[in-house]
C-alpha positions in Angstrom: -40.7 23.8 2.3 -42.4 23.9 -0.5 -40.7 22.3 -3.8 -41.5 24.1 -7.2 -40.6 23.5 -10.7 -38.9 26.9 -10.5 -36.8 26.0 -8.0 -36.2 22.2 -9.0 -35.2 24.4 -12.5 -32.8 26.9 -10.7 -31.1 24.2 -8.1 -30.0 21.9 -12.0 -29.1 25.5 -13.4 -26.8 26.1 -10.3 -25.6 22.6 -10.4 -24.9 22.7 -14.1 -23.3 26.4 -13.5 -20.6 25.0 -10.8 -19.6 22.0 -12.9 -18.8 23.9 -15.7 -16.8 26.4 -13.7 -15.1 23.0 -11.9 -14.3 22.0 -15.1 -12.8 25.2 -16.6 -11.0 25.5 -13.4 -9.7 22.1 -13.8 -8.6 22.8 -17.4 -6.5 25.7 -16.1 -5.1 24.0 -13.0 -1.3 24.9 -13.9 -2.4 28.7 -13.6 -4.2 28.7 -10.3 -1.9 26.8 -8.5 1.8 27.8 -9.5 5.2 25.8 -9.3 6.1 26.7 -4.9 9.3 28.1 -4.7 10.5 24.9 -3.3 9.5 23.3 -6.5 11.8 25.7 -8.4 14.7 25.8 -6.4 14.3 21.9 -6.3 14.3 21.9 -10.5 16.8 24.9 -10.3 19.5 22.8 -8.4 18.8 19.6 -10.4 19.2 21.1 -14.1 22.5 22.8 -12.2 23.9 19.4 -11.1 22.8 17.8 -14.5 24.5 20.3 -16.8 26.9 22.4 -14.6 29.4 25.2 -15.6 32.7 24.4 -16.6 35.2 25.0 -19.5 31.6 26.1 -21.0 28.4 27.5 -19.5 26.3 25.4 -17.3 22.6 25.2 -17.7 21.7 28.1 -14.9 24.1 30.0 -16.5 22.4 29.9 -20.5 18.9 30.3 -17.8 17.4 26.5 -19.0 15.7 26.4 -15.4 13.4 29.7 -16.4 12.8 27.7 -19.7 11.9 24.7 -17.8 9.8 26.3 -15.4 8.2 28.7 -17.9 7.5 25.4 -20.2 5.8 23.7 -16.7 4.0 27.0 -16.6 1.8 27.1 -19.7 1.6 22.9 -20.0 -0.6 21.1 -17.4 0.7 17.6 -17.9 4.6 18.8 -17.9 3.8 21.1 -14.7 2.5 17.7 -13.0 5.6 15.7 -14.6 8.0 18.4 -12.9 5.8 18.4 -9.8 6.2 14.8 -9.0 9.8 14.5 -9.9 10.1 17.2 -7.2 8.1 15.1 -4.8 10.4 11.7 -5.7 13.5 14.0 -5.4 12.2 15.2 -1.4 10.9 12.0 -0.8 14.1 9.8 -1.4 16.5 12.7 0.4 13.8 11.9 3.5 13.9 8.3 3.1 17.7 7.9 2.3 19.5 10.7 3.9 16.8 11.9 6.4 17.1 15.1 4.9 15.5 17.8 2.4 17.2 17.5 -0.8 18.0 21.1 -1.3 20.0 20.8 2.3 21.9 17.4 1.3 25.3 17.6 0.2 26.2 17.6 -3.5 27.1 14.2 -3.7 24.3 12.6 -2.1 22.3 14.5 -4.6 23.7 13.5 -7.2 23.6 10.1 -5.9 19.1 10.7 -5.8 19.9 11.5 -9.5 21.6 8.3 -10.8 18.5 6.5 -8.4 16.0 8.7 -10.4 17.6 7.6 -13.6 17.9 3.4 -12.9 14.1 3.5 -12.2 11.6 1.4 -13.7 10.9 2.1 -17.6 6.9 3.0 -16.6 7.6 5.0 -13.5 6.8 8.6 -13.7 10.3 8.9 -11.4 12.1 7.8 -15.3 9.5 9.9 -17.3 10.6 12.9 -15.1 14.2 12.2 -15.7 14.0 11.2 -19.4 11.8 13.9 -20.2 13.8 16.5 -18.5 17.0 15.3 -20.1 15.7 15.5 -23.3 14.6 18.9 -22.8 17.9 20.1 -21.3 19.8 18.4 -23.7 17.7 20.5 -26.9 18.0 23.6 -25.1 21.4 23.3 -24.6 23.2 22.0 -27.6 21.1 24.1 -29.6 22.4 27.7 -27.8 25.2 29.1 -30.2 27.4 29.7 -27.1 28.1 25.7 -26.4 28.6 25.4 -30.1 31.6 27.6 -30.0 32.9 25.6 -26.5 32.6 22.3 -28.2 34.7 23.4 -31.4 31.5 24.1 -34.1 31.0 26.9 -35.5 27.6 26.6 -36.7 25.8 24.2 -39.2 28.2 22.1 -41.2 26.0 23.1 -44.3 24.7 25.9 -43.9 24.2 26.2 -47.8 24.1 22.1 -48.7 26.0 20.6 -51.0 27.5 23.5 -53.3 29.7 21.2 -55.5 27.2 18.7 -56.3 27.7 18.6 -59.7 31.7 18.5 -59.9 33.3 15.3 -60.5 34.8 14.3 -57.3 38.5 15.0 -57.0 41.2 12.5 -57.8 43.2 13.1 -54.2 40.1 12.4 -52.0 40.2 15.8 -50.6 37.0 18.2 -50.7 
């Protein structure tokens, strides 16, 4: 065979080709390879147990798990933070339970959950459940609907401080 600067030329072309597609590929990981639907369901049944209906809507209801998902979605490094919470969430149902967490009974989840939450400050098992609760906790309090379940009706101020320049009344009352 014989070797040619024209072929030397086109084999570091080619190379340098298929490592820029690697690395756009890469870059757009989250899009080619999409949440499983085990994935979801597994996020879908923790955001339920975490904020669950009662007196007041629940997170499925108010659809936080589409927000979640859809936020995992267009963000590589939350899609990988929600993908390895889902993998410490099987794991531990194997490991404790011998059993898939979706098929566990709702206590023994909820028990996984209290074990996600008591791990290690630096674990990405915490960063999963402290950055999930975090985001739960912003989508929910800030829907209208809970407001009116809770007893507020909206921003205490919605116009500031209207009276700022009154003297302030003798009987303490506003």
């Amino acid at each position: 065979m014989d070797v040619s600067r024209r072929s030397i030329l086109k084999a570091l072309g080619l190379g340098g080709l298929m490592t820029l597609a690697g690395g756009i590929a890469w870059k757009f990981r989250h899009k080619l390879v999409p949440f499983s639907e085990r994935e979801e369901k597994i996020l879908s049944r923790y955001i339920d147990l975490f904020i669950p209906a009662d007196e007041s809507p629940g997170a499925l209801d108010l659809k936080l798990d589409a927000s979640i998902i859809n936020k995992a979605r267009s963000n590589a490094g939350y899609a990988w933070l929600m993908r390895q919470g889902c993998a410490w969430l099987e794991q531990e149902a194997q490991s404790v339970f011998r059993g898939a967490f979706l098929r566990l009974p709702e206590n023994q989840q909820i028990i996984l959950i209290e074990r996600l939450s008591t791990q290690s400050r630096g674990s990405t098992g915490f960063r999963f459940f402290r950055t999930l609760r975090e985001d739960l906790f912003e989508k929910f309090y800030s829907r209208p609907e809970i407001w009116i379940s809770l007893g507020f009706n909206g921003p205490p101020q919605p116009l500031g401080f209207t009276d700022h320049a009154l003297p302030v009344r003798r009987d303490g009352r506003l």
